[in-house]
HTML snippet that shows the backbone in 3Dmol.js (N, CA, C, O; Angstrom):
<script src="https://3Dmol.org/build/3Dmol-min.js"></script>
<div id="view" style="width:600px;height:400px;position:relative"></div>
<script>
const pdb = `
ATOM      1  N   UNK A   1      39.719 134.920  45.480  1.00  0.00           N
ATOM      2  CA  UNK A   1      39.865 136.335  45.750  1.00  0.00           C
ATOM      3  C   UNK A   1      38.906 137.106  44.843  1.00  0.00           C
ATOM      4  O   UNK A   1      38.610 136.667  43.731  1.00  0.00           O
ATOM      5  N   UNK A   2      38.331 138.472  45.408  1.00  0.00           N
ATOM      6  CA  UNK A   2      37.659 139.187  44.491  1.00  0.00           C
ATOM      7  C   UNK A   2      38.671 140.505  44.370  1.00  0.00           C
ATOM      8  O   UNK A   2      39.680 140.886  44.962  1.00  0.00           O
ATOM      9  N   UNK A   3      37.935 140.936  43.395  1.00  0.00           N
ATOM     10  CA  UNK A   3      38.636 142.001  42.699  1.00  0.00           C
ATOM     11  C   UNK A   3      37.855 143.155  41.908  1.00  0.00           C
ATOM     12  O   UNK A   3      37.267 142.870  40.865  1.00  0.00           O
ATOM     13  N   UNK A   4      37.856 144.653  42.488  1.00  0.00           N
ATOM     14  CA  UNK A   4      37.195 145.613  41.873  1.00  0.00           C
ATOM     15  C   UNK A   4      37.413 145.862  40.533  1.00  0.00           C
ATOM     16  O   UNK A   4      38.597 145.676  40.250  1.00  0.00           O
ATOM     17  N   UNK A   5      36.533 146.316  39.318  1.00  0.00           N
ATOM     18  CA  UNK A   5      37.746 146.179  38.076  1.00  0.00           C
ATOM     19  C   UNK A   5      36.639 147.746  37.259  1.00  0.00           C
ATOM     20  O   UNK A   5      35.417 147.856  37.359  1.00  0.00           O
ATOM     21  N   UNK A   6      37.432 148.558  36.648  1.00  0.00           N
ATOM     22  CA  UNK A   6      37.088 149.309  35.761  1.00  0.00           C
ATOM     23  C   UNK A   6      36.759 148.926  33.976  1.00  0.00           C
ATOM     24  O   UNK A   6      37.490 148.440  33.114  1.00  0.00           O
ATOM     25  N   UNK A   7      35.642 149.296  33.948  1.00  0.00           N
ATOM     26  CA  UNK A   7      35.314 148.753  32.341  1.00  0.00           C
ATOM     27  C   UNK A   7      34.611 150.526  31.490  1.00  0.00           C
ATOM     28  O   UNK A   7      33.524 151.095  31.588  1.00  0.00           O
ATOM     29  N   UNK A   8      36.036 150.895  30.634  1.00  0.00           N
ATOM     30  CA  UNK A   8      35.201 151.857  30.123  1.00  0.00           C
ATOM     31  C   UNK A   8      35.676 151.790  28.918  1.00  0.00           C
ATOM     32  O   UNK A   8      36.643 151.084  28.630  1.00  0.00           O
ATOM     33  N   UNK A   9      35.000 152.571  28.027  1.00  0.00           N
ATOM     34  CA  UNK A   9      35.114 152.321  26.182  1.00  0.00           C
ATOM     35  C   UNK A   9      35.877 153.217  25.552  1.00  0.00           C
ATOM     36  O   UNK A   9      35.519 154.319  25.967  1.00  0.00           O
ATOM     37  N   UNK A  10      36.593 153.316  24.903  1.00  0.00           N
ATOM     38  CA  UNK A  10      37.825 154.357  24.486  1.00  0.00           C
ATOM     39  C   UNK A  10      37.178 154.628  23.053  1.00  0.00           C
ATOM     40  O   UNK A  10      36.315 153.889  22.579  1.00  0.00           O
ATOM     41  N   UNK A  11      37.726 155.869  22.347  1.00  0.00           N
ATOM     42  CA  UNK A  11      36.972 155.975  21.317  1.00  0.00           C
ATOM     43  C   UNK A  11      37.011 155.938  20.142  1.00  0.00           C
ATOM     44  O   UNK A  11      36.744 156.833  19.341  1.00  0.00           O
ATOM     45  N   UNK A  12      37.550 154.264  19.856  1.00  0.00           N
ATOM     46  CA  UNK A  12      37.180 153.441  18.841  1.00  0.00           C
ATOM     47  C   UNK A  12      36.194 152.420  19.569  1.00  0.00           C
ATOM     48  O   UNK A  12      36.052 151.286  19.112  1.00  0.00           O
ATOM     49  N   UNK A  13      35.560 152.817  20.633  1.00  0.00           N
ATOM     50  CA  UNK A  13      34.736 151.483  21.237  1.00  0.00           C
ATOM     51  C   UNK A  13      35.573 149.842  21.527  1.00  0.00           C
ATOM     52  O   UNK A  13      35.260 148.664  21.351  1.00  0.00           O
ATOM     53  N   UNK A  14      36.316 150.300  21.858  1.00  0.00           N
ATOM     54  CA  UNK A  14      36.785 148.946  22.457  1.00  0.00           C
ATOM     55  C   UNK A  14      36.563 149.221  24.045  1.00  0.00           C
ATOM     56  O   UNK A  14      36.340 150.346  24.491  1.00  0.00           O
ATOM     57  N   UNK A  15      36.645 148.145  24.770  1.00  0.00           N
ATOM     58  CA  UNK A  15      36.468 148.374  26.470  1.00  0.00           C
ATOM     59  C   UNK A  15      37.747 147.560  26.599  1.00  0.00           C
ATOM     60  O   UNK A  15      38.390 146.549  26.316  1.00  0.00           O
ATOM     61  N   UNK A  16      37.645 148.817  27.282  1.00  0.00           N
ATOM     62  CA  UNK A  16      39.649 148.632  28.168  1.00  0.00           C
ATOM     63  C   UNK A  16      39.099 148.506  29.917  1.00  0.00           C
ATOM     64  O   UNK A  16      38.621 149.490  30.481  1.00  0.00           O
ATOM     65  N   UNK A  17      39.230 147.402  30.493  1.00  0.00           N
ATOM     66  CA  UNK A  17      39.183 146.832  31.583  1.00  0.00           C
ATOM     67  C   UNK A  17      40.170 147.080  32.701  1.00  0.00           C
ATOM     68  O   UNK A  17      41.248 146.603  32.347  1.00  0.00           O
ATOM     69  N   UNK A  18      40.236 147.506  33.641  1.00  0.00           N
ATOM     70  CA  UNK A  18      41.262 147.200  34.559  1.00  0.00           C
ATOM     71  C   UNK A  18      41.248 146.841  36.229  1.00  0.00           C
ATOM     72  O   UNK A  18      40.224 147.122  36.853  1.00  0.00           O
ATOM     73  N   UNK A  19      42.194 146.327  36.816  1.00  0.00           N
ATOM     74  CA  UNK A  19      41.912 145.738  38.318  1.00  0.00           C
ATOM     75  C   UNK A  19      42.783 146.854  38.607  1.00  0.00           C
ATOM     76  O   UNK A  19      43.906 146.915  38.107  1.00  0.00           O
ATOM     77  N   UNK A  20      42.254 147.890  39.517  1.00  0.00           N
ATOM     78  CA  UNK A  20      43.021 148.856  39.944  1.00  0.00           C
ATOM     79  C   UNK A  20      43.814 148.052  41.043  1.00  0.00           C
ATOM     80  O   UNK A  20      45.020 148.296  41.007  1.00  0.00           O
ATOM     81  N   UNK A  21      43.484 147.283  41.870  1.00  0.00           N
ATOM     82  CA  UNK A  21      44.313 146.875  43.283  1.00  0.00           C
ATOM     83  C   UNK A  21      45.590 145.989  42.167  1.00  0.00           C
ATOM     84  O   UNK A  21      46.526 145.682  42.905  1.00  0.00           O
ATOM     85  N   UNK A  22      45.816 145.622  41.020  1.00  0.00           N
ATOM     86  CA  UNK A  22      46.944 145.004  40.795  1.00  0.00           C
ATOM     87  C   UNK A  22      47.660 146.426  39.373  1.00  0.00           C
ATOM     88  O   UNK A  22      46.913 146.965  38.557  1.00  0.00           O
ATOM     89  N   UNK A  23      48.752 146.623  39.446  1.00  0.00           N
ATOM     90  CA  UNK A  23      49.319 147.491  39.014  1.00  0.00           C
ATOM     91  C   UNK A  23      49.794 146.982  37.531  1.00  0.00           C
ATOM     92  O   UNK A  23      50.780 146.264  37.365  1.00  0.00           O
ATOM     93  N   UNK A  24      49.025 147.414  36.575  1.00  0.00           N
ATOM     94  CA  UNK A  24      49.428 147.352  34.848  1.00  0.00           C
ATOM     95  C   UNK A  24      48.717 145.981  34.576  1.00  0.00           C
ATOM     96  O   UNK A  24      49.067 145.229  33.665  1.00  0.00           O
ATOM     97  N   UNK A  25      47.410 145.650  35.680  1.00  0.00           N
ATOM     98  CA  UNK A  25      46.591 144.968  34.901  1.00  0.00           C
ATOM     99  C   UNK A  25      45.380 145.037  34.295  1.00  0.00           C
ATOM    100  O   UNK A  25      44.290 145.051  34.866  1.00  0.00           O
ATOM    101  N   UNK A  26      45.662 145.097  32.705  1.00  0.00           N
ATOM    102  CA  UNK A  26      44.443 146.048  31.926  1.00  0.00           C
ATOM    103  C   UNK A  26      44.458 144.954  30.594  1.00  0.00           C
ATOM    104  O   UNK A  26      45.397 144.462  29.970  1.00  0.00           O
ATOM    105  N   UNK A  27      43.148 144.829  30.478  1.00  0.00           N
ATOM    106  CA  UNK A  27      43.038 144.014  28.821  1.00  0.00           C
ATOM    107  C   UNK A  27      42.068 144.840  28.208  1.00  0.00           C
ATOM    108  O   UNK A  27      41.241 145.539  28.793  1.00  0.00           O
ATOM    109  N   UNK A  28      42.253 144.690  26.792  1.00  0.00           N
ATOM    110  CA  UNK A  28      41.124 145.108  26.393  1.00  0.00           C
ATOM    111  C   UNK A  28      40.213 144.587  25.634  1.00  0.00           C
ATOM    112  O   UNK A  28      40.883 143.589  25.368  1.00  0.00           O
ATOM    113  N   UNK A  29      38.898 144.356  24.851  1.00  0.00           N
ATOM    114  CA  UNK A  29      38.345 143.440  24.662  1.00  0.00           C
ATOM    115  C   UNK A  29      36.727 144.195  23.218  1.00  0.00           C
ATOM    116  O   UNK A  29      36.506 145.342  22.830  1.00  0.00           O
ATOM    117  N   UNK A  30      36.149 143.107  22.950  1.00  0.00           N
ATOM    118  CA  UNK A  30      35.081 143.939  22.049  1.00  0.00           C
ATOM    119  C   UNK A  30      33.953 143.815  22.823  1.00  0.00           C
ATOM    120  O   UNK A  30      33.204 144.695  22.399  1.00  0.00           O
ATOM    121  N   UNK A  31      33.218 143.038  24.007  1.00  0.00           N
ATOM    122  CA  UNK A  31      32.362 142.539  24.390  1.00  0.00           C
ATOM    123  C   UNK A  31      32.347 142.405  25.880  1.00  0.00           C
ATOM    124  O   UNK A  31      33.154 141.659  26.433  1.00  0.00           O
ATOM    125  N   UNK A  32      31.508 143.061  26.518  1.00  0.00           N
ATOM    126  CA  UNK A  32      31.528 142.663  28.159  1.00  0.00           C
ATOM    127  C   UNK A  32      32.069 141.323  28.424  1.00  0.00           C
ATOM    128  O   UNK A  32      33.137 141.181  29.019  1.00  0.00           O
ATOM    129  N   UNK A  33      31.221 140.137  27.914  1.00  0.00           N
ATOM    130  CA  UNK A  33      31.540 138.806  28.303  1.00  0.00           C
ATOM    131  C   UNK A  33      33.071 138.019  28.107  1.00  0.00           C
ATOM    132  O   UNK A  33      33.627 137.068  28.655  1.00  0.00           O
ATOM    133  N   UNK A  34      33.449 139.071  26.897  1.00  0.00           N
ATOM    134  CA  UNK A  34      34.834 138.623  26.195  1.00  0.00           C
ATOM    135  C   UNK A  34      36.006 139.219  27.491  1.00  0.00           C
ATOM    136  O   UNK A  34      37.000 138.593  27.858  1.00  0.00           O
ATOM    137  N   UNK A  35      35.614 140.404  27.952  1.00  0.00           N
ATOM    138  CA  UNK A  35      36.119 141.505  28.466  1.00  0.00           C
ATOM    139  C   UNK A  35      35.999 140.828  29.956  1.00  0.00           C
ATOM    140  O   UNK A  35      37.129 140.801  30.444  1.00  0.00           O
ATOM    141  N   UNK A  36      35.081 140.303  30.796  1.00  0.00           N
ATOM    142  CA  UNK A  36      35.163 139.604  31.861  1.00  0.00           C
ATOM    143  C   UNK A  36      36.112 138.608  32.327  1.00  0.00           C
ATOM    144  O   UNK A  36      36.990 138.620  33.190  1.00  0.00           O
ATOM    145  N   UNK A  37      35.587 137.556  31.330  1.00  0.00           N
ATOM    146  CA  UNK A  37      36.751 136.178  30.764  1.00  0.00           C
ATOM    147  C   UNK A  37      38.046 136.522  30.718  1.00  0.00           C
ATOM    148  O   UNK A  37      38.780 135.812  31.406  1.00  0.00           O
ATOM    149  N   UNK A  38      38.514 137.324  30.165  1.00  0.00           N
ATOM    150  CA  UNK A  38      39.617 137.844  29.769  1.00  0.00           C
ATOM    151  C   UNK A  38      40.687 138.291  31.240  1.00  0.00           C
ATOM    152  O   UNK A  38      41.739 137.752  31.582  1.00  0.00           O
ATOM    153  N   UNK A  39      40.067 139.272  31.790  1.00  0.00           N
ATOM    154  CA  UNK A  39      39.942 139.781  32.935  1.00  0.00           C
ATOM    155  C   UNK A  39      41.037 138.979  33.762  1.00  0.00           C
ATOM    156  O   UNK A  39      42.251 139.158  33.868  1.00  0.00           O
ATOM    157  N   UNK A  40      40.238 138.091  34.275  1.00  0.00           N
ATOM    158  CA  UNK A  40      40.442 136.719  34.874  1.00  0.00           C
ATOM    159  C   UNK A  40      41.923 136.212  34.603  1.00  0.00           C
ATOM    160  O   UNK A  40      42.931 136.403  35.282  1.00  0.00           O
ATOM    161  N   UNK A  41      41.759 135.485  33.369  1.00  0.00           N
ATOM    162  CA  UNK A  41      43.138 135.574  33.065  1.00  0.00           C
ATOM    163  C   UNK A  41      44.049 136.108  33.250  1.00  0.00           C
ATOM    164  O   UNK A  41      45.017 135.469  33.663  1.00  0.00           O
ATOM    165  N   UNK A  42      44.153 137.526  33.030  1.00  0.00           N
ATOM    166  CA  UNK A  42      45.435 138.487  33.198  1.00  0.00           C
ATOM    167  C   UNK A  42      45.239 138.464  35.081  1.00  0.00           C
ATOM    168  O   UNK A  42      46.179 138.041  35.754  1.00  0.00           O
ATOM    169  N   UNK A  43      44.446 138.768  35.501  1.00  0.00           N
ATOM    170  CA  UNK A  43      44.669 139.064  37.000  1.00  0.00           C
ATOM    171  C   UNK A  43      45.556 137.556  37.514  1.00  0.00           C
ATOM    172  O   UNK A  43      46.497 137.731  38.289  1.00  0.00           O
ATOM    173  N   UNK A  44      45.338 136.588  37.214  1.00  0.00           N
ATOM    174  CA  UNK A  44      45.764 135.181  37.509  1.00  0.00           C
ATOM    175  C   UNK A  44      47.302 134.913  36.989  1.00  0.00           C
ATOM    176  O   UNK A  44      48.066 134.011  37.335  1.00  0.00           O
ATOM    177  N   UNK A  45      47.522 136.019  36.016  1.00  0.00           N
ATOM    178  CA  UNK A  45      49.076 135.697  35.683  1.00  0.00           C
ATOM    179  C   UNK A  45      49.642 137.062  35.734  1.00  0.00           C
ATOM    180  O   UNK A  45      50.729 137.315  35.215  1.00  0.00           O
ATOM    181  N   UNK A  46      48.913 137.965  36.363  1.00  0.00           N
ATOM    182  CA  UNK A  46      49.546 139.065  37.070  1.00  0.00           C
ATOM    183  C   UNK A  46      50.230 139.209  38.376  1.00  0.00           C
ATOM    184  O   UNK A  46      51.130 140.011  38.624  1.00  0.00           O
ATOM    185  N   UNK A  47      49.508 138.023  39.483  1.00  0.00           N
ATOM    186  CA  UNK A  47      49.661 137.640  40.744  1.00  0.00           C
ATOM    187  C   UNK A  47      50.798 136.972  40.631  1.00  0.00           C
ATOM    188  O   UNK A  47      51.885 137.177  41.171  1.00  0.00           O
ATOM    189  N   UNK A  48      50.402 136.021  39.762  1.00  0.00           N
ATOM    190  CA  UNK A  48      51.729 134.793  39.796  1.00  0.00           C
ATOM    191  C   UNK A  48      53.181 135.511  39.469  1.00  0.00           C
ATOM    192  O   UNK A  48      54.056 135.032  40.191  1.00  0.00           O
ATOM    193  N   UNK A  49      53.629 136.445  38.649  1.00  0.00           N
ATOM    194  CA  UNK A  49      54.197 137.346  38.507  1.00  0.00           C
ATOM    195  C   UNK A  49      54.793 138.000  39.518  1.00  0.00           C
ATOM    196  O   UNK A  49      55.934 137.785  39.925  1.00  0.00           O
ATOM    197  N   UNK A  50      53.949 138.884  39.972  1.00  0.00           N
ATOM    198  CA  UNK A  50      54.205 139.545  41.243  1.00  0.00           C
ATOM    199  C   UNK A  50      54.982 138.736  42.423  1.00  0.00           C
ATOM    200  O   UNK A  50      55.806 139.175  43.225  1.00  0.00           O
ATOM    201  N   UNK A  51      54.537 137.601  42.300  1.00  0.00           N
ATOM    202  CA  UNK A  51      54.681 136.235  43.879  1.00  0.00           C
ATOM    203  C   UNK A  51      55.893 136.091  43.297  1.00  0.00           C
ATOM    204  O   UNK A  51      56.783 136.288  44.125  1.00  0.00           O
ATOM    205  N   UNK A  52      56.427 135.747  41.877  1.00  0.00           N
ATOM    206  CA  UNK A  52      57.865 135.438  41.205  1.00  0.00           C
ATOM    207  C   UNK A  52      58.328 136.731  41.727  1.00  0.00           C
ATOM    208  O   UNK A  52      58.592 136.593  42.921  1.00  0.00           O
ATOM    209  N   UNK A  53      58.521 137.862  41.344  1.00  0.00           N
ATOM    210  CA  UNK A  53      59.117 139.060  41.599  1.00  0.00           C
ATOM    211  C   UNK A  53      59.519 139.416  42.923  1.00  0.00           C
ATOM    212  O   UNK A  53      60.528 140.077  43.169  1.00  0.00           O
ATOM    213  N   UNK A  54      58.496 138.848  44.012  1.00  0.00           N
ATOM    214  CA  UNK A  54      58.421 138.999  45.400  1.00  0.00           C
ATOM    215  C   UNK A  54      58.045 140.508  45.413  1.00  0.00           C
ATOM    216  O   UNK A  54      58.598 141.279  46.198  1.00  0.00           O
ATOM    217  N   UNK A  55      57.173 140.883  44.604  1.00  0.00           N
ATOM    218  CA  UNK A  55      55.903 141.791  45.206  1.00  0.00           C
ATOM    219  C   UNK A  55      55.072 141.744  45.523  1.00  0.00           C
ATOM    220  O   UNK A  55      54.266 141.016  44.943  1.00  0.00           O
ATOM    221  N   UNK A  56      54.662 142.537  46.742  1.00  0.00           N
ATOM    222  CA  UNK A  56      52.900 142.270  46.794  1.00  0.00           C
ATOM    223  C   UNK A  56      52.183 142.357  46.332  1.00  0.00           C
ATOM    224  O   UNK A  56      51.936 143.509  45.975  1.00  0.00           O
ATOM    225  N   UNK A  57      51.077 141.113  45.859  1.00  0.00           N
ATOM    226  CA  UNK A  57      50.286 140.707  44.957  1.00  0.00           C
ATOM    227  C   UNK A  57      49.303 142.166  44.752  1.00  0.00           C
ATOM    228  O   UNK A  57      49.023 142.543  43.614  1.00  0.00           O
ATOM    229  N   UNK A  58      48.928 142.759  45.712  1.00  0.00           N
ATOM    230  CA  UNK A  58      47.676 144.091  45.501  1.00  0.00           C
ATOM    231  C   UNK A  58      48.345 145.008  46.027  1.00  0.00           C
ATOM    232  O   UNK A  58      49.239 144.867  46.861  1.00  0.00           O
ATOM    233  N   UNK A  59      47.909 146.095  45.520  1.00  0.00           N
ATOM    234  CA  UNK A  59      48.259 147.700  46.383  1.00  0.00           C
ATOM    235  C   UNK A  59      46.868 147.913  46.721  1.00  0.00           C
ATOM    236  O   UNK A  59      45.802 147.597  46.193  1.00  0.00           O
ATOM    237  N   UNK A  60      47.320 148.763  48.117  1.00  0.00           N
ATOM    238  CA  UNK A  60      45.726 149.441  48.558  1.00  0.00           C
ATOM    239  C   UNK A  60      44.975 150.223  47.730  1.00  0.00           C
ATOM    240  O   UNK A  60      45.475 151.088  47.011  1.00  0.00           O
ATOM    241  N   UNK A  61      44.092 150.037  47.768  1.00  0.00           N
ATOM    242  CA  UNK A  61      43.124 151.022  46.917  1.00  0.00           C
ATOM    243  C   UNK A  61      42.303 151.561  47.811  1.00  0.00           C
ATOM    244  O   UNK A  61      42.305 150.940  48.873  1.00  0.00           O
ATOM    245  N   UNK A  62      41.388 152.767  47.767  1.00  0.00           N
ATOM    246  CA  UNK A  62      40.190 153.762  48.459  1.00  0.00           C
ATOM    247  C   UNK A  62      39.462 154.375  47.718  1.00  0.00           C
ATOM    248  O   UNK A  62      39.683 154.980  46.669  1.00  0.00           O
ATOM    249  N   UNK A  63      38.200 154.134  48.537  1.00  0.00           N
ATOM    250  CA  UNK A  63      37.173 155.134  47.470  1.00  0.00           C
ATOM    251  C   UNK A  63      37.156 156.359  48.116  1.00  0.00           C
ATOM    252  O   UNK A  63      37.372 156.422  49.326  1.00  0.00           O
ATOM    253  N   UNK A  64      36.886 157.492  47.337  1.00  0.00           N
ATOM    254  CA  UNK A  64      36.695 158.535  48.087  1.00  0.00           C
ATOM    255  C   UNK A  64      35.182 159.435  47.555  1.00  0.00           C
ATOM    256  O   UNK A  64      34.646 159.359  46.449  1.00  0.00           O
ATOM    257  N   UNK A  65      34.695 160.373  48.894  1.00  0.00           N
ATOM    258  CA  UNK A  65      34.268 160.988  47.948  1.00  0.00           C
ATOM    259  C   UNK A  65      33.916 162.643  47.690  1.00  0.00           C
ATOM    260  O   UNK A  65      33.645 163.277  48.709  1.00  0.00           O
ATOM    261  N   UNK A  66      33.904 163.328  46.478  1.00  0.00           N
ATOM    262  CA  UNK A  66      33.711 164.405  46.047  1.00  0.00           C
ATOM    263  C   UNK A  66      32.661 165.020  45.447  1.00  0.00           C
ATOM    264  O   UNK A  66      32.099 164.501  44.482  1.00  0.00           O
ATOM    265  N   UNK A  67      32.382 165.896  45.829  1.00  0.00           N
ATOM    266  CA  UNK A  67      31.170 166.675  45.489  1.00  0.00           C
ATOM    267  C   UNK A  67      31.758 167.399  44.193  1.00  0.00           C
ATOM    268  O   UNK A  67      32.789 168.061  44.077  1.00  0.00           O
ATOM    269  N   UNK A  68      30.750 167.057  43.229  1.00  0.00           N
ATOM    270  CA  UNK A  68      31.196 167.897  41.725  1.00  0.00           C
ATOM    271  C   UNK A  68      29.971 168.893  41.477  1.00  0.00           C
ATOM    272  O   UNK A  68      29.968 169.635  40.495  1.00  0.00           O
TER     273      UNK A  68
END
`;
const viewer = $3Dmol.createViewer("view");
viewer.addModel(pdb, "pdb");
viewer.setStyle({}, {cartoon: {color: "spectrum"}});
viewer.zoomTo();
viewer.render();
</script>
């Protein structure tokens, strides 16, 4: 499965990651590569979770767009 994921830096510079289509899955990390890897993991025992719980593994997500 693929998965869209947000990577932005909070301000102590850490990058806080997240898979918007899975709900409260966010790591955070010092390093893109650390921050990728990482990623992975949590989405993989976020699912499994969800499948225990008998929720659905993703919520819909949409892009939209706005003129700023």
């Amino acid at each position: 499965m693929k998965f869209n994921l947000t990577l932005n830096r909070d301000e102590d510079k850490v990058l806080i990651v997240e898979c918007p289509s899975i709900p409260a899955c966010v790591i955070q990390a010092q390093t893109r590569e650390e921050a990728l890897e990482n990623i992975k993991d949590a989405i993989a025992a976020c699912l499994q979770v969800r499948a225990e719980l008998g929720l659905p593994l993703t919520v819909e997500t949409y892009q939209v767009e706005v003129t700023a």
